[in-house]
N, C-alpha and C positions, 0 to 999 in steps of 0.2 A: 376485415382489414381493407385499407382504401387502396392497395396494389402496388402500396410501398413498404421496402423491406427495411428498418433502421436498424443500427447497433447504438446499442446504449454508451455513452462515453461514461470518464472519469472525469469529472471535475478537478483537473488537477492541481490547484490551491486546497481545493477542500482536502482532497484524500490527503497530500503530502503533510498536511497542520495536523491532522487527526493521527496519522501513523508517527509523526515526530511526536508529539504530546503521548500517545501511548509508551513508546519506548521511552522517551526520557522518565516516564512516572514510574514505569517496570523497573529502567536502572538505578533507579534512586531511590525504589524499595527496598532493592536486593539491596545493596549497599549500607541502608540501615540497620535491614533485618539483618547482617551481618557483623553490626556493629553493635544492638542493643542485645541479640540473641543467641550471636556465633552461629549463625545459621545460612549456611550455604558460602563458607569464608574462601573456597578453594576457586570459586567463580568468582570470587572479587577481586584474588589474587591474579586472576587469567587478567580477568578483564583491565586492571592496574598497570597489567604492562601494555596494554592497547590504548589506553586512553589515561593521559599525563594529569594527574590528581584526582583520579578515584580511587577510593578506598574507603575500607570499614569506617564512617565518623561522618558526623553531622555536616561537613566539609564536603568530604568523599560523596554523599547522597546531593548536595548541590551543581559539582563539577558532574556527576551521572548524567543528572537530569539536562545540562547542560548538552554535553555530549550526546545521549540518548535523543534529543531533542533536533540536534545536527543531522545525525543520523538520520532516525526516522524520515527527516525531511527529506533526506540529497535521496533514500534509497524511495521512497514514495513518489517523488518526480520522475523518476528512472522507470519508475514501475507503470506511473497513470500512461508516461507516455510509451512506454511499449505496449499498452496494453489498447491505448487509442491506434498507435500507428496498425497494430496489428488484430486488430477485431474484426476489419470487414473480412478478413484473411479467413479467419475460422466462424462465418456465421453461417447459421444453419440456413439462412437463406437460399434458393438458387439464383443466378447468373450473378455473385457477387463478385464481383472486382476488389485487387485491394488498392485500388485508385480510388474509391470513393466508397464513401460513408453511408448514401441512401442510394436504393436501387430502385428504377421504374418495371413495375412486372407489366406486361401485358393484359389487360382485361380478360377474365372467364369468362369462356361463353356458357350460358345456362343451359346445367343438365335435364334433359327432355326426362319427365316421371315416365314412366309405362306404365 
């Protein structure tokens, strides 16, 4: 190592589009599958009263995905950026701060062989 300690960030554009795009595709499977297969109808009914036009139908799996898509996004931004604010906090580095992102270590001095 060159005597500096980094934490790895979140790109948080990237994570927050990838975790919205997963959820909204998740809810607008369910919603399907619910509609072509009556499979798992008791979660679409939860989820119908949480979010205004979903439901079992080719409709229902578009407003999902929509929603799922919202979702994903607001809860992924929330998340990159606790997760930046708060990494120097728990890094396995020593003397990290959670003021700052990279830390300068002191030079080793070289172990004498015997």
């Amino acid at each position: 190592m060159n005597g500096k300690c980094t934490c790895s960030r979140l790109n948080i554009i990237a994570f927050s589009g990838t975790l919205g795009i997963i959820a909204g595709i998740v809810m607008m499977a369910v919603a399907w599958a619910a509609w072509v297969w009556d499979y798992n109808t008791s979660l679409v009914q939860t989820w119908s009263a949480l979010y205004p036009g979903y439901e079992a139908s080719l409709k229902g799996g578009f407003f999902g995905l929509g929603w799922g898509l919202l979702q994903g996004v607001t809860m992924g931004v929330v998340f990159a950026w606790l997760y930046n604010s708060l990494c120097p906090c728990f890094s396995l580095c020593s003397n990290v701060s959670c003021n700052s992102v990279t830390v300068e270590h002191p030079p080793r001095e070289p172990e004498l062989k015997t």
